[in-house]
MIDOSE-1310 file (N, C-alpha, C; in nm, 2 decimals, decimal comma, always signed):
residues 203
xxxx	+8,75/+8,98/+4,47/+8,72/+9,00/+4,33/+8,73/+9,15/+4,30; +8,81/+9,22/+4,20/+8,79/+9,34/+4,11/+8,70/+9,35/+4,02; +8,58/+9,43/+4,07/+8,47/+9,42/+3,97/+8,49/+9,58/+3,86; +8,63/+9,67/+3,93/+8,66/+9,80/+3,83/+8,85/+9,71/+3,81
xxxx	+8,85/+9,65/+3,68/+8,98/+9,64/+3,68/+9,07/+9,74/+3,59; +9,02/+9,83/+3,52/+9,07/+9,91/+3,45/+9,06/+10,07/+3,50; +9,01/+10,03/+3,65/+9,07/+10,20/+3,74/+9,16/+10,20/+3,77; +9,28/+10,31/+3,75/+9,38/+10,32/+3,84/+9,42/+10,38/+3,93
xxxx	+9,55/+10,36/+4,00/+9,51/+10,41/+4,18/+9,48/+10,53/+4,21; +9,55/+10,62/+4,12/+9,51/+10,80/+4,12/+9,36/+10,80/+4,09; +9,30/+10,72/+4,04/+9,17/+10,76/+4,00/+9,08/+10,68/+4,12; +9,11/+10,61/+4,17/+9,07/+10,56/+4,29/+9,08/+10,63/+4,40
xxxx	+9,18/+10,70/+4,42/+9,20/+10,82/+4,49/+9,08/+10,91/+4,50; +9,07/+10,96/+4,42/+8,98/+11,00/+4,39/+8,81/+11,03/+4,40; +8,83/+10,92/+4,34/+8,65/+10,85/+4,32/+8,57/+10,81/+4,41; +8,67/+10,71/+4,49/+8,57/+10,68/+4,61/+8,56/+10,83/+4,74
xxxx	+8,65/+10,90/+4,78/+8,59/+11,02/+4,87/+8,51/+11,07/+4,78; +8,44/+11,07/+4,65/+8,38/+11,19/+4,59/+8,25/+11,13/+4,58; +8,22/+10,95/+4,53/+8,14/+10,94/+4,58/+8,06/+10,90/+4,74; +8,11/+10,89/+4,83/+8,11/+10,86/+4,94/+8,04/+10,98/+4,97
xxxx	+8,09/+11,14/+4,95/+8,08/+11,28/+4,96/+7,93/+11,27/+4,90; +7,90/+11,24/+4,78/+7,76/+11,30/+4,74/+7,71/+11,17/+4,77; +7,70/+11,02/+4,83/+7,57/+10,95/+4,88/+7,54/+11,00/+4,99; +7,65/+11,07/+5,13/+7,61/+11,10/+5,23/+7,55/+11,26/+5,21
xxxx	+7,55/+11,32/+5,08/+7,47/+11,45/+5,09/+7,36/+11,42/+5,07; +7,31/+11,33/+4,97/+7,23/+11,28/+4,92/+7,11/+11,24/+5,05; +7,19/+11,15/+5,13/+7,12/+11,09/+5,22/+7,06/+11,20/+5,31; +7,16/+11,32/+5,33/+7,10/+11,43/+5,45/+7,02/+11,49/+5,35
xxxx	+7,04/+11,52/+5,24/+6,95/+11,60/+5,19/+6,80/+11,56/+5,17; +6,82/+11,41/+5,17/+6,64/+11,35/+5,20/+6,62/+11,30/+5,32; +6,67/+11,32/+5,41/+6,67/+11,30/+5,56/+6,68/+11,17/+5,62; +6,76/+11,14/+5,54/+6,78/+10,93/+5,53/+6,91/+10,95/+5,62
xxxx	+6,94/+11,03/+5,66/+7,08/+10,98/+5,79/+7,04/+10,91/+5,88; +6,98/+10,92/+5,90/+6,98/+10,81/+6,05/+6,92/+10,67/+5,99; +6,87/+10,68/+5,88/+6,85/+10,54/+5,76/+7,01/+10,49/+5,76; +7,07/+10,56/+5,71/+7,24/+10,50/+5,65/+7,35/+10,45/+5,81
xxxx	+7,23/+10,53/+5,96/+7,34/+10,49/+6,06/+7,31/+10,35/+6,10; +7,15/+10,32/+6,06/+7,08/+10,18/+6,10/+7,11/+10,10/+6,05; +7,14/+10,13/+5,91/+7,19/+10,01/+5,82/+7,35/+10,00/+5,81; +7,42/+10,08/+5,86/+7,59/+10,03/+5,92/+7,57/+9,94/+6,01
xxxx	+7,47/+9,93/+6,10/+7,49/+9,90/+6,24/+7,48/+9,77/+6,22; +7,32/+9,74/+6,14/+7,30/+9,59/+6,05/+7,43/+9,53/+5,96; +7,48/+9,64/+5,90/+7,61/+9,53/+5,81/+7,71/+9,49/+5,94; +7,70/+9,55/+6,01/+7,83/+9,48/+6,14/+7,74/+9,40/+6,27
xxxx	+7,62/+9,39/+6,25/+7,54/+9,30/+6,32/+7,56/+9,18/+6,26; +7,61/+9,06/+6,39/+7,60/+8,93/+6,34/+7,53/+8,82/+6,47; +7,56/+8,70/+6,46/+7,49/+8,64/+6,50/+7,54/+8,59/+6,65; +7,61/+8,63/+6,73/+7,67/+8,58/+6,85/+7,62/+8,57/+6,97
xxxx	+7,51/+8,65/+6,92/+7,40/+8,63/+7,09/+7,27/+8,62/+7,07; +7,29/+8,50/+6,95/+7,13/+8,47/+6,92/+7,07/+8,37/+7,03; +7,15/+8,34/+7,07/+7,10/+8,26/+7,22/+7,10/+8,29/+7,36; +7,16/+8,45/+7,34/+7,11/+8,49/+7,49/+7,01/+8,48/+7,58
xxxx	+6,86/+8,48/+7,46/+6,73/+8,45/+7,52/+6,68/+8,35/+7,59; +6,80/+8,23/+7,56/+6,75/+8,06/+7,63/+6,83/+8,05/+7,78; +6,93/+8,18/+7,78/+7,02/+8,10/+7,91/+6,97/+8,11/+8,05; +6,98/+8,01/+8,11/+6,88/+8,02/+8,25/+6,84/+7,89/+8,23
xxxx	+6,77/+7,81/+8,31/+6,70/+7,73/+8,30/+6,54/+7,68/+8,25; +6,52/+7,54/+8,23/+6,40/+7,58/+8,23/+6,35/+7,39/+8,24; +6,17/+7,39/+8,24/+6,14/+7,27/+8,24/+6,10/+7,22/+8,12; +6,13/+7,09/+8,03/+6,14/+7,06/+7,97/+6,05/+6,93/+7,96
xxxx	+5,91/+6,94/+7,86/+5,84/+6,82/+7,78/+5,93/+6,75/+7,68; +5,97/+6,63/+7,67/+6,03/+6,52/+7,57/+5,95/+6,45/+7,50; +5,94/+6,46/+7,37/+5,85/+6,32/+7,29/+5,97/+6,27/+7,22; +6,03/+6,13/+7,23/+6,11/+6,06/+7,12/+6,03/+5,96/+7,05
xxxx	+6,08/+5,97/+6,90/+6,02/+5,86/+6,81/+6,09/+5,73/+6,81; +6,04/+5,60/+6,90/+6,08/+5,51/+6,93/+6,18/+5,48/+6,78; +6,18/+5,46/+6,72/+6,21/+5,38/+6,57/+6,20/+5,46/+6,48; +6,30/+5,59/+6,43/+6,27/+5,67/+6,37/+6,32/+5,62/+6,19
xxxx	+6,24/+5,67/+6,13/+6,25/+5,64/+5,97/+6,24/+5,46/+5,93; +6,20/+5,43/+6,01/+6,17/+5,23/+6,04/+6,05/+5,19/+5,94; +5,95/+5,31/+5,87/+5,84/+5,24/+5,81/+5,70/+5,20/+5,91; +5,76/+5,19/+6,08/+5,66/+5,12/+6,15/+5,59/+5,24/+6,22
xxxx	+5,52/+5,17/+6,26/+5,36/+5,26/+6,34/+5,43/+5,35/+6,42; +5,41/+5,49/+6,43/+5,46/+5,57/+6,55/+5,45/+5,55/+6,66; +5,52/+5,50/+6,73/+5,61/+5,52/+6,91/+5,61/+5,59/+6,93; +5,59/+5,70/+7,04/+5,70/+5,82/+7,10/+5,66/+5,79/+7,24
xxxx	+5,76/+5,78/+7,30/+5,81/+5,80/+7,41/+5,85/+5,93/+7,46; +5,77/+5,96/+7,60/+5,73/+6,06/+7,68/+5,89/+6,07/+7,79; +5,90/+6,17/+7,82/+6,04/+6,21/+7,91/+5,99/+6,37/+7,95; +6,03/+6,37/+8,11/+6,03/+6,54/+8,17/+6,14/+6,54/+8,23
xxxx	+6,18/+6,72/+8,27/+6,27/+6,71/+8,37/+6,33/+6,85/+8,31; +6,46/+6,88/+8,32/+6,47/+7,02/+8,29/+6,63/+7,03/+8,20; +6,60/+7,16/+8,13/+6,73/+7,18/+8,05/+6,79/+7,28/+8,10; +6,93/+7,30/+8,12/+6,96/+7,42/+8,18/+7,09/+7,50/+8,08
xxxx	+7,06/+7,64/+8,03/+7,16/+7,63/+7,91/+7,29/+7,74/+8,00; +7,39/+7,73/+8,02/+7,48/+7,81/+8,07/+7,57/+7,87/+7,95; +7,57/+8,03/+7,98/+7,69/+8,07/+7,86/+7,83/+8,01/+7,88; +7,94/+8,06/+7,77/+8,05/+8,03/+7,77/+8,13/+8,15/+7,72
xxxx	+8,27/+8,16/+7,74/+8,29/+8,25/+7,64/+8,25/+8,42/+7,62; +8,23/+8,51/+7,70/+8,14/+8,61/+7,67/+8,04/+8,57/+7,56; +7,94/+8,45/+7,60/+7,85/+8,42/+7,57/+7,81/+8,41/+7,39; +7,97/+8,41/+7,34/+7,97/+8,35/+7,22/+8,00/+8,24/+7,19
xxxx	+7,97/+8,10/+7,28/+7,91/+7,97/+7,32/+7,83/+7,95/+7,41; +7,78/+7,83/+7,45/+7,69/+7,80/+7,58/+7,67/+7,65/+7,58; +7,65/+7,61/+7,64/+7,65/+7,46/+7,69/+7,50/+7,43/+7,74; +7,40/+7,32/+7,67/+7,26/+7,27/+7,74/+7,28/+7,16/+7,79
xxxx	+7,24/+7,11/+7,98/+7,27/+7,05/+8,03/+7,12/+6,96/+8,06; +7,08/+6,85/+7,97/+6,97/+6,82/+7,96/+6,93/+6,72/+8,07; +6,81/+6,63/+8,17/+6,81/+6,59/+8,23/+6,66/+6,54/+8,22; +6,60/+6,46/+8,18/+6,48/+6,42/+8,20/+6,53/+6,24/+8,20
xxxx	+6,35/+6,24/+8,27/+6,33/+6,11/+8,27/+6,15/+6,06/+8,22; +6,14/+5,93/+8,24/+6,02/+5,88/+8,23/+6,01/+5,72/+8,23; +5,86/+5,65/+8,18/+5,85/+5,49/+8,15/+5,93/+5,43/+8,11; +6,03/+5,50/+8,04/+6,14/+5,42/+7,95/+6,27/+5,41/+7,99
xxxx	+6,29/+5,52/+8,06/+6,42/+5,50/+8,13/+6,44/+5,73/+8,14; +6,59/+5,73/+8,11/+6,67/+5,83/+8,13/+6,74/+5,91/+8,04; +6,80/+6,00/+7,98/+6,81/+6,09/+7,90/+6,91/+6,16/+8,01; +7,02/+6,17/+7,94/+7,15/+6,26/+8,01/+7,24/+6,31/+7,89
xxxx	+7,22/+6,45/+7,87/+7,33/+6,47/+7,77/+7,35/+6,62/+7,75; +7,43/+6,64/+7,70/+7,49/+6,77/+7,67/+7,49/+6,84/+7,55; +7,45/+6,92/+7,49/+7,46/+7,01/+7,34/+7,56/+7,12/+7,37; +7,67/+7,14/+7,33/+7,74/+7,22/+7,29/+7,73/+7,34/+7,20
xxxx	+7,75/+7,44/+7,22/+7,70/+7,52/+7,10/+7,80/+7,60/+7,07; +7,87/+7,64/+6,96/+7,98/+7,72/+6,92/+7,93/+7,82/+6,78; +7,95/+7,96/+6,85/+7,98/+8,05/+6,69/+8,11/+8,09/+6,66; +8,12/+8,06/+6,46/+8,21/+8,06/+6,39/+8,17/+8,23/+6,29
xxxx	+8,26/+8,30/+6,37/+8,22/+8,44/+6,36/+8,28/+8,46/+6,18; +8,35/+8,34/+6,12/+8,44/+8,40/+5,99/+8,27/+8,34/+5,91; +8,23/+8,24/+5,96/+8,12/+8,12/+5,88/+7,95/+8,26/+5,89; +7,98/+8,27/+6,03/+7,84/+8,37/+6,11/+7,71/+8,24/+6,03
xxxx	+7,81/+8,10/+6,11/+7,69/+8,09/+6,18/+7,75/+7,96/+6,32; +7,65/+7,88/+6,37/+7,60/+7,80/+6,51/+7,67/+7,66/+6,41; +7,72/+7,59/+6,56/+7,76/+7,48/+6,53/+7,70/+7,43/+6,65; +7,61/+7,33/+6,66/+7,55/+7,22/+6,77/+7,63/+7,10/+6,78
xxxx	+7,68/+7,07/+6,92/+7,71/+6,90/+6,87/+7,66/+6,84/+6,99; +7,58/+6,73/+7,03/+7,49/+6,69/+7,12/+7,60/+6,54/+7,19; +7,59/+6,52/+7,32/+7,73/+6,44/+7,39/+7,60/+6,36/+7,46; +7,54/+6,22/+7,43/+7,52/+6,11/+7,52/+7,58/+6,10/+7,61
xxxx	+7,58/+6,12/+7,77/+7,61/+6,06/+7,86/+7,63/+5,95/+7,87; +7,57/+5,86/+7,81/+7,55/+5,72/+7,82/+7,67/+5,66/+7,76; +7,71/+5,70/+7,66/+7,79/+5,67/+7,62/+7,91/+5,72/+7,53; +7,91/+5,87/+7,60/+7,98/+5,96/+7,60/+8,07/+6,01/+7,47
xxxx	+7,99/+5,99/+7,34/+8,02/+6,01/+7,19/+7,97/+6,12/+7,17; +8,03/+6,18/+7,08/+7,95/+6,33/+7,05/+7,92/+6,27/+6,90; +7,80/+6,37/+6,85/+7,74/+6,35/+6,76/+7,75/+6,44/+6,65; +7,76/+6,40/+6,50/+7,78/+6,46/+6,40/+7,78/+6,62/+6,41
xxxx	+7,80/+6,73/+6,40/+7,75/+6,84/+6,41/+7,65/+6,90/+6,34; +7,52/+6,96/+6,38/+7,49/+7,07/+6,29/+7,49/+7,18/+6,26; +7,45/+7,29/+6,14/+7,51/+7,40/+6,15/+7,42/+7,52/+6,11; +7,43/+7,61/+6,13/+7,31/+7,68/+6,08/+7,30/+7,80/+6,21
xxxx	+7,15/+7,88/+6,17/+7,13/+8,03/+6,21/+7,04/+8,05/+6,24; +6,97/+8,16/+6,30/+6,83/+8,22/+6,31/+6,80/+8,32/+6,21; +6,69/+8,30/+6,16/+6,63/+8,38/+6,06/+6,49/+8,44/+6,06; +6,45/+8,53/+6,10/+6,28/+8,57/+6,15/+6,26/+8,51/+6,29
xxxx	+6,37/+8,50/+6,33/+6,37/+8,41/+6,51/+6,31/+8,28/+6,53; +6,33/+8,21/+6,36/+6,33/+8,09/+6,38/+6,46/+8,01/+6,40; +6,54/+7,89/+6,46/+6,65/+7,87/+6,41/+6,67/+7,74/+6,33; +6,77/+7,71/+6,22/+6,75/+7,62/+6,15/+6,90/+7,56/+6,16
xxxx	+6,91/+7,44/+6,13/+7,07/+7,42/+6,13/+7,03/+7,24/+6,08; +7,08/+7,26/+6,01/+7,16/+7,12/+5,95/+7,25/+7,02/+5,93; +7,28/+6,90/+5,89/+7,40/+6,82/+5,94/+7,38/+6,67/+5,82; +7,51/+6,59/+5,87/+7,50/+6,42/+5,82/+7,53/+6,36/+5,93
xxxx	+7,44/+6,24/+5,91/+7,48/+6,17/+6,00/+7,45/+6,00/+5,94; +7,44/+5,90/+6,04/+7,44/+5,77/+6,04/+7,33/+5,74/+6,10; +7,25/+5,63/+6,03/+7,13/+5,55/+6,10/+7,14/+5,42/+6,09; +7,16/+5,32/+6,14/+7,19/+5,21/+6,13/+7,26/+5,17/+6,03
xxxx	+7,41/+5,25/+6,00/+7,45/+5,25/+5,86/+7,40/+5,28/+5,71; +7,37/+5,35/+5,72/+7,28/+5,42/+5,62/+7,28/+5,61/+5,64; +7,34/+5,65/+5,56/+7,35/+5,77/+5,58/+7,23/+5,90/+5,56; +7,21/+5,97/+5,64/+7,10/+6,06/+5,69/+7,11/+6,21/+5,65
xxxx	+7,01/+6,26/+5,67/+7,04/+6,41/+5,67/+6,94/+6,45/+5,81; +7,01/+6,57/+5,88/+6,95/+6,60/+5,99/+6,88/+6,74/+6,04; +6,80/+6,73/+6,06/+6,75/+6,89/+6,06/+6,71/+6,92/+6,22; +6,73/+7,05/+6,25/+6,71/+7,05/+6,41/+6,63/+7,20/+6,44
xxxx	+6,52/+7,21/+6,49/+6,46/+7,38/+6,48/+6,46/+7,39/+6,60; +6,43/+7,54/+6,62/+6,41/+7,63/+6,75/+6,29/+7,71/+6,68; +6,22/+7,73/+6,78/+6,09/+7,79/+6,77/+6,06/+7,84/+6,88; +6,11/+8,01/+6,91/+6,09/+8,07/+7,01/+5,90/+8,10/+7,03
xxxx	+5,83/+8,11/+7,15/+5,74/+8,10/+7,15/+5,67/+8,19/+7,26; +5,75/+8,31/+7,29/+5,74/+8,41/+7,39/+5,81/+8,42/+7,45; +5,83/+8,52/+7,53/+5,99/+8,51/+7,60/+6,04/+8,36/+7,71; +5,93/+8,29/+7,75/+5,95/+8,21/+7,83/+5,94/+8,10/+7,83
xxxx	+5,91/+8,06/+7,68/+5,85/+7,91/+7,63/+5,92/+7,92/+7,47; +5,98/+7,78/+7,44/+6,05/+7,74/+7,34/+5,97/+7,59/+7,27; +6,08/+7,60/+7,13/+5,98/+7,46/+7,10/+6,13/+7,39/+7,00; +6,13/+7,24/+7,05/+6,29/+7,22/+6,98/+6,25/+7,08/+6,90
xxxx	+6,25/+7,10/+6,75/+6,24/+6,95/+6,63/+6,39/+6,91/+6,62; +6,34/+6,76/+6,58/+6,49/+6,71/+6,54/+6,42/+6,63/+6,43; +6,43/+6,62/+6,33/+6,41/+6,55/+6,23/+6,50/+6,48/+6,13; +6,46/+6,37/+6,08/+6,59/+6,25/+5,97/+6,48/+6,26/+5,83
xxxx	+6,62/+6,25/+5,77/+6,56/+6,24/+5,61/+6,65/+6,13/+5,57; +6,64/+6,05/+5,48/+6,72/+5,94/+5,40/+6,70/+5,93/+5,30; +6,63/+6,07/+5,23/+6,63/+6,08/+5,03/+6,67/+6,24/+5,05; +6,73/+6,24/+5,11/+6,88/+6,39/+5,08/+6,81/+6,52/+5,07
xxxx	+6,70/+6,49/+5,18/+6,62/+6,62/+5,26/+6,46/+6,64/+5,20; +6,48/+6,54/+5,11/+6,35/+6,58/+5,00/+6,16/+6,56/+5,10; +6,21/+6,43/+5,19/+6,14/+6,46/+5,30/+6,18/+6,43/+5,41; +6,10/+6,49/+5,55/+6,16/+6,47/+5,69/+6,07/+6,40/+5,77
xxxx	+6,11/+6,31/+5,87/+6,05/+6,23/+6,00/+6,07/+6,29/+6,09; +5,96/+6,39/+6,14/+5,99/+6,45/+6,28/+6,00/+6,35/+6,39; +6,14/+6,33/+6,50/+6,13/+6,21/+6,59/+6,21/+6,28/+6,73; +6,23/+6,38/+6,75/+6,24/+6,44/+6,87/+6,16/+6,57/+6,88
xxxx	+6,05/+6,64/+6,98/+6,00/+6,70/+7,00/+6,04/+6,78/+7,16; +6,08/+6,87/+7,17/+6,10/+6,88/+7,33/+6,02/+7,05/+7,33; +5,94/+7,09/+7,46/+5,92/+7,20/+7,50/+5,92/+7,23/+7,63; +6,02/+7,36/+7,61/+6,06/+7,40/+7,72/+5,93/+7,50/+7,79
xxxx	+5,97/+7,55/+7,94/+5,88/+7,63/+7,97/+6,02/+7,69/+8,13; +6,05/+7,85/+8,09/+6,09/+7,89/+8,18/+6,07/+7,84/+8,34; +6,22/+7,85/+8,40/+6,20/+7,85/+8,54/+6,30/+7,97/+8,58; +6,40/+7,94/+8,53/+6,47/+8,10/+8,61/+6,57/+8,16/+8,51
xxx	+6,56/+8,26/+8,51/+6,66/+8,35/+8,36/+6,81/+8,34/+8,39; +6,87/+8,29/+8,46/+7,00/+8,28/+8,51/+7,07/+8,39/+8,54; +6,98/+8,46/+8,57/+7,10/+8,60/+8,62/+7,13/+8,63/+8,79
């Protein structure tokens, strides 16, 4: 977009070294330089190693909501065992290699994670072992080092909306929601719960 369409090039020439010239005098003159180096650093700060913190392994609590958005009494079924996330990529992907079990059975699957450096932001797509389908993607970022990401999906034919958080909880302990909505986010059924707890940083 041209928000000066009636400058022309000689005066463009111009104008921008002249102002560029007096905000950086400006800036030394109130001692804001190293203000104007921090905030370059931030405009070319993005999001590609917002997950460096999780790679390594770790042991993992599961709560699943038997029957999620069903109307019926809450279920949750209990599951342990461990998640292990490996970078990809110069660690601008990574792969979580999930493994628990419990009373109910077994849990085997994979989350993929990809950053879309034009989008700046996380694409999740989560692979059942069981039956080896990948699932709708969500998409989304960290913000105050929470992370948020969003998606559509399918519930017994019936279309969903899907929300998925990260909730870092000190360097060594994490906290992961998955939640369904079916009135187009207005409210959510939290029905996956998992918390992690460090075992080794992967290095």
């Amino acid at each position: 977009m041209n928000l000066h369409p009636k400058i022309t090039v000689p005066y463009k020439g111009i104008l921008v070294p002249c102002l560029s010239l007096l905000m950086l005098t400006a800036m030394a003159a109130s001692g804001d330089a190293a203000t104007a180096s921090s905030m370059a650093s931030a405009a070319v700060k993005d999001g590609q190693r917002d997950f460096d913190w999780e790679i390594g392994a770790w042991h993992t609590k599961v709560r699943v909501l038997a029957d999620p958005l069903s109307g019926s009494e809450d279920e949750w079924l209990h599951f342990e065992g461990t998640s292990v996330v490996r970078p990809l990529l110069d660690r601008r992907a990574n792969v979580v290699e999930l493994k628990v079990s419990g009373p109910n059975g077994r849990i085997e699957g994979l989350n993929l994670r990809l950053y879309e450096p034009q989008a700046g932001r996380w694409s999740l797509t989560f692979v059942n072992i069981r039956d080896g389908l990948l699932t709708p993607s969500v998409y989304g970022g960290f913000h105050d080092g929470v992370g948020e990401f969003y998606g559509d999906d399918q519930l017994g034919g019936r279309a969903i909306k899907v929300r998925f958080l990260i909730l870092r909880q000190g360097p060594d302990k994490a906290r992961f929601e998955q939640a369904f909505s079916d009135d187009g986010g207005q409210t959510w059924e939290t029905n996956w719960i998992a918390v992690d707890n460090r075992i080794d940083n992967g290095g």
